[in-house]
N, C-alpha and C positions, 0 to 999 in steps of 0.2 A: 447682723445678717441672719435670717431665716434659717431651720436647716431644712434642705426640701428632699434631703436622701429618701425617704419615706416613699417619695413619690415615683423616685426612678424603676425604669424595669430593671430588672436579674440580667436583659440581655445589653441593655445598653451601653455597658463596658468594655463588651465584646468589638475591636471594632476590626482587626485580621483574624482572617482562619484560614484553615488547610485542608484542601481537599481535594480528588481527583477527577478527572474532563472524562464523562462517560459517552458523552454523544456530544457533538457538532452538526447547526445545522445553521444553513446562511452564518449570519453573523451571532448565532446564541449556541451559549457553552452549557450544557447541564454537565453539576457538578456535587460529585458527594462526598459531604465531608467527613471528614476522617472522626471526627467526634460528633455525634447529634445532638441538637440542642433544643430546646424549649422556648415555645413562645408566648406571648402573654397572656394566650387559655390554657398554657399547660398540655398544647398537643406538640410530640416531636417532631422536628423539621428534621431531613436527613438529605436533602435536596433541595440544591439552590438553581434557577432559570439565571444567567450570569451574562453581562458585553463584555467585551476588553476595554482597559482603560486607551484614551487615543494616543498617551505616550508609547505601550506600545508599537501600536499601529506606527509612527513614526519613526522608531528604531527597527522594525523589519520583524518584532518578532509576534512568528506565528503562534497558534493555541492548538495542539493536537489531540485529537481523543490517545487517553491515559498520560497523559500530563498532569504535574503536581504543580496544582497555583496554589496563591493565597490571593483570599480575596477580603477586599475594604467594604464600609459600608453596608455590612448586609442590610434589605428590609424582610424584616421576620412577617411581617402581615401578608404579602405576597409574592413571598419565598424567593428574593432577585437578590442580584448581586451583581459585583463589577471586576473580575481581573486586574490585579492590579499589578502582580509579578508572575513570572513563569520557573519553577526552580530548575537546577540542571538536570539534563535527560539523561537515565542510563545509556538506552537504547532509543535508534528514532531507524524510522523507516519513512518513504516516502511513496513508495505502491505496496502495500494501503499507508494511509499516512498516519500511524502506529505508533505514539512515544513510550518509553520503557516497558517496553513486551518483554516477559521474561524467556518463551517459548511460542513454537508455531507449531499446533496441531493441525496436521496435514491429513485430510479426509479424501478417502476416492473408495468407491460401490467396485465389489467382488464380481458383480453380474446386474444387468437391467440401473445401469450401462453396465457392458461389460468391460472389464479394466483392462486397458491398452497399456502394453510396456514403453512406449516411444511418449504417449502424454505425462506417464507417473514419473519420469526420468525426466522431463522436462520442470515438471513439479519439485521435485525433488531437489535436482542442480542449483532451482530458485531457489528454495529454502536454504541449500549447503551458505549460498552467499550470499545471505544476510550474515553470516557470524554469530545465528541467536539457537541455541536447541531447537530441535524439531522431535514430536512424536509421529510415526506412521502409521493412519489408523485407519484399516479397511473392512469398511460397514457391509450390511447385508449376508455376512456372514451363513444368514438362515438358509440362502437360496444353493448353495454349494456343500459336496458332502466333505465327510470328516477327510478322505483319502486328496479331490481337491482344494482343502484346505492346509493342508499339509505341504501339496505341491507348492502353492501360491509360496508357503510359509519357508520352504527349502532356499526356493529360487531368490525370493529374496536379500536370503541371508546371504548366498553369495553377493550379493549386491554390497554388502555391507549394511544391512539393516535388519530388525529385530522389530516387523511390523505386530500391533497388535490390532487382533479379528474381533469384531464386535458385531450386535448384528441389535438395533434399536426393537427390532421386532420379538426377538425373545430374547434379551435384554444379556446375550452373552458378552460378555468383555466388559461389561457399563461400570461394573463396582470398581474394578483396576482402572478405568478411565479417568472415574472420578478423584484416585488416591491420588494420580498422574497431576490432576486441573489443580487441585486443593493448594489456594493461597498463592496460586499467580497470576500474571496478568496474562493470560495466551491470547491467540492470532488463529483463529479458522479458517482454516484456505483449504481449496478444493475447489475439482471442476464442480460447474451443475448439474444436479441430476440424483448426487452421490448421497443426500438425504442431509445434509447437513443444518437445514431447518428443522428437519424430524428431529434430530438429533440435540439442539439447544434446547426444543419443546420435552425432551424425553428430563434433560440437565436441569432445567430449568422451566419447573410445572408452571410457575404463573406468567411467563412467558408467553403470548399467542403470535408464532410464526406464521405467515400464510405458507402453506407448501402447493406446489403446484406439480403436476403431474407431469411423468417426462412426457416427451413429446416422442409422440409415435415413430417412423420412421427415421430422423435421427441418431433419436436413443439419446437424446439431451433433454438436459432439464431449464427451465427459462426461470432465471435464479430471480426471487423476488426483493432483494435485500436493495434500498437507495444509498445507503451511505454507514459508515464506521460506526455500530454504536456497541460499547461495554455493557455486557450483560452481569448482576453480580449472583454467582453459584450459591446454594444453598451450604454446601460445605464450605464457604472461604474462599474467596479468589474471584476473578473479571473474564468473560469469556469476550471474546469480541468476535463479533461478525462481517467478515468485511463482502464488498461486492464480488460476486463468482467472477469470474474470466476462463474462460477453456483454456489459451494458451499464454500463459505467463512471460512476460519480457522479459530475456535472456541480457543483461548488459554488462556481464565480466567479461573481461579481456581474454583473447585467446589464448596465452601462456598461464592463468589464470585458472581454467576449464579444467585444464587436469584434476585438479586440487579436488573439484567438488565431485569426484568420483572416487569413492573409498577404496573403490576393487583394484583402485589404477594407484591409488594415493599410498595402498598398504608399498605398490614396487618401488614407488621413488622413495621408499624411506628406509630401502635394502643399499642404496647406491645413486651414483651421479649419472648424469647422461655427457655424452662427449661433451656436446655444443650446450652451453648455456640458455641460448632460444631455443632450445629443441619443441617441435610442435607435438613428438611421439607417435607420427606416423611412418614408422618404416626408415628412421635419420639413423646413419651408421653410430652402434655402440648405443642407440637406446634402450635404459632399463625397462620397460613400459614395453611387454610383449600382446600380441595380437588376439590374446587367447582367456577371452573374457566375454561373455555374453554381451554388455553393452560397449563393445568396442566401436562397433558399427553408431549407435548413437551418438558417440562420440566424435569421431568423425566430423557427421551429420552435425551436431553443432557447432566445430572448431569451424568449418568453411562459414558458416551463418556469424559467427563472432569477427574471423578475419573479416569481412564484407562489411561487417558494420563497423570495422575500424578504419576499415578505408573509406568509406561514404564519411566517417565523418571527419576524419583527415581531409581529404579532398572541399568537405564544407569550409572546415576552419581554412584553409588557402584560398579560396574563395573569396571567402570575407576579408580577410588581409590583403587584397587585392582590388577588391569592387566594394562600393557602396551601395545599400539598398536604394531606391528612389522610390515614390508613390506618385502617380501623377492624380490628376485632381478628379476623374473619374473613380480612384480606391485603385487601379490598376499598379501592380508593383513590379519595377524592374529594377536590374543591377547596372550602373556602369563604371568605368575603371575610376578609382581614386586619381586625384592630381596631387601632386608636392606642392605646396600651396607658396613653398617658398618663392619658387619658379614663376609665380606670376603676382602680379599687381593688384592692388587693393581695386573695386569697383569701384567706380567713380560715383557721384550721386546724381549727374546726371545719366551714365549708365542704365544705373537703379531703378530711375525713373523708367526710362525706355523700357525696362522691363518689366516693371509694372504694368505700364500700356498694356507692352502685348499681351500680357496675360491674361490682363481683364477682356481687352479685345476679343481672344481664343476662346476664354470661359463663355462670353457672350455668345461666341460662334456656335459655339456647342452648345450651350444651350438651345439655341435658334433650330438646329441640324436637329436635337432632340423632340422640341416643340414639331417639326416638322412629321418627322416618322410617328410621332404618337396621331396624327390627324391621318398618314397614310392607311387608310383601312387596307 
């Protein structure tokens, strides 16, 4: 036998490798591996264009930006690839759909917008309930003086947070931001408006964001971002950019709610409340007194949590009750389930009958439709 070693490539051996899902887009994964490798002119590949294998697909499992695959088969000529396993997630999130984020940096503008206490406590309760770190990082700094910086910075802290002021335009807070990023995988979130493109562009010089200007009368910004993608930091670590939203969807339970309030979270861990559900609105013997700046928010969100727990209680019995139906125009209605026990199999000549009429109707309608489209 021949020996044809001679002739094989360096990479041919290679046939799994590891590396991480930086963007998702339709069905294509870019991914960068964790070791870069060479190909047969000796330039390094450090990015592979990747599908999912369709076993996958089959078994339900999804591919998220910051996901750890291994992938089979690579072609080094024009850098593709194929998923072929997904490894386990530390962390997964599903708005934005974020696998192993290690922290969420939470961005919102000191002024032009000016920062509202009722959207940044909205913000905020999101991030309490993910379970994942969050830094608070309020940009613009430049346009506010030392004494309202100070305020912002007081107020806060009773909040229970330890925001840091940065300001992209004279580049205050950006060194600590950076020590903050270095070697994880974070989550950008923030309303629009608050510079958070400036701000990857400042992180990440060869980067080019579009930023678009706030919008006048508003005072919002029309966020230009379509979809999740991992940025990688000059220092080490994955910035990710997800789509803006002004107000983020609240879906913790409302015994739940307390918890993501520090200022309320420090009372309950002084003592018990009488009632085990206590909602900590004014219920006899609760720890949880009134005398807190975002009490009033609170509130305000308990009643929005209650409603959406009954809307969707009220669905799920709904459904256990009724069946959806579609009739043959796409039109959808509910009606009641039958015990199927209770009645008798359909006959085939039934079946028949019903076919008829079916086709009959369809005809009908059809005909009825034919008709109105000629009525000028």
């Amino acid at each position: 036998m021949h020996d044809l070693s001679h002739l094989r490539s360096p990479l041919s051996t290679v046939s799994r490798l590891i590396g991480t899902v930086i963007a998702v887009q339709a069905n294509f994964y870019q991914v960068r591996l964790d070791q870069p490798l060479k190909d047969h002119h000796n330039a390094l590949i450090s990015h592979l264009l990747c599908t999912r294998r369709t076993r996958l697909k089959k078994i339900g499992q999804t591919v998220m930006v910051g996901d750890r695959v291994i992938i089979e088969e690579p072609d080094y000529q024009d850098a593709r690839g194929a998923i072929a396993q997904v490894l386990p997630r530390k962390t997964e999130l599903s708005r934005p759909p974020v696998a192993n984020a290690e922290q969420i940096l939470l961005v919102f503008a000191l002024d032009e917008p000016l920062l509202e206490p009722w959207q940044l406590s909205r913000f905020l309760i999101k991030a309490e309930s993910t379970a994942i770190p969050f830094l608070l990082c309020l940009n613009k700094a430049d346009l506010l003086t030392s004494t309202q910086q100070k305020t912002w910075q007081e107020r806060l802290e009773k909040w229970g947070y330890n925001p840091l002021l940065i300001s992209v335009m004279t580049s205050q807070g950006l060194k600590a931001l950076k020590d903050s990023l270095k070697g994880k995988i974070t989550i950008l979130a923030g309303p629009s408006g608050v510079g958070k493109s400036s701000l990857i562009n400042t992180l990440i010089p060869q980067v080019e964001q579009r930023v678009n200007q706030v919008s006048g009368k508003l005072q919002k910004g029309r966020h230009t971002t379509r979809h999740v993608e991992l940025f990688e930091l000059p220092e080490g670590g994955l910035l990710a950019d997800t789509p803006g939203f002004n107000q983020p969807h609240l879906d913790c339970s409302p015994t739940q709610l307390i918890n993501y309030f520090p200022e309320a979270k420090q009372q309950l861990e002084k003592g018990n409340c009488q009632f085990s559900n206590c909602f900590h609105r004014g219920e006899p013997n609760c720890v949880v007194d009134e005398n807190w700046e975002r009490y009033e928010h609170y509130l305000t969100f308990l009643e929005e949590a209650i409603a959406r727990e009954e809307a969707s209680q009220q669905m799920a019995d709904q459904e256990s009750s009724v069946k959806l139906k579609i009739k043959e125009s796409g039109q959808e209605y509910y009606e009641p389930k039958l015990e199927t026990k209770k009645y008798r199999r359909t006959s085939r000549r039934q079946k028949h009958q019903n076919l008829q009429e079916l086709y009959e109707n369809q005809s009908l309608e059809i005909l009825e439709e034919f008709e109105d489209d000629l009525d000028f």
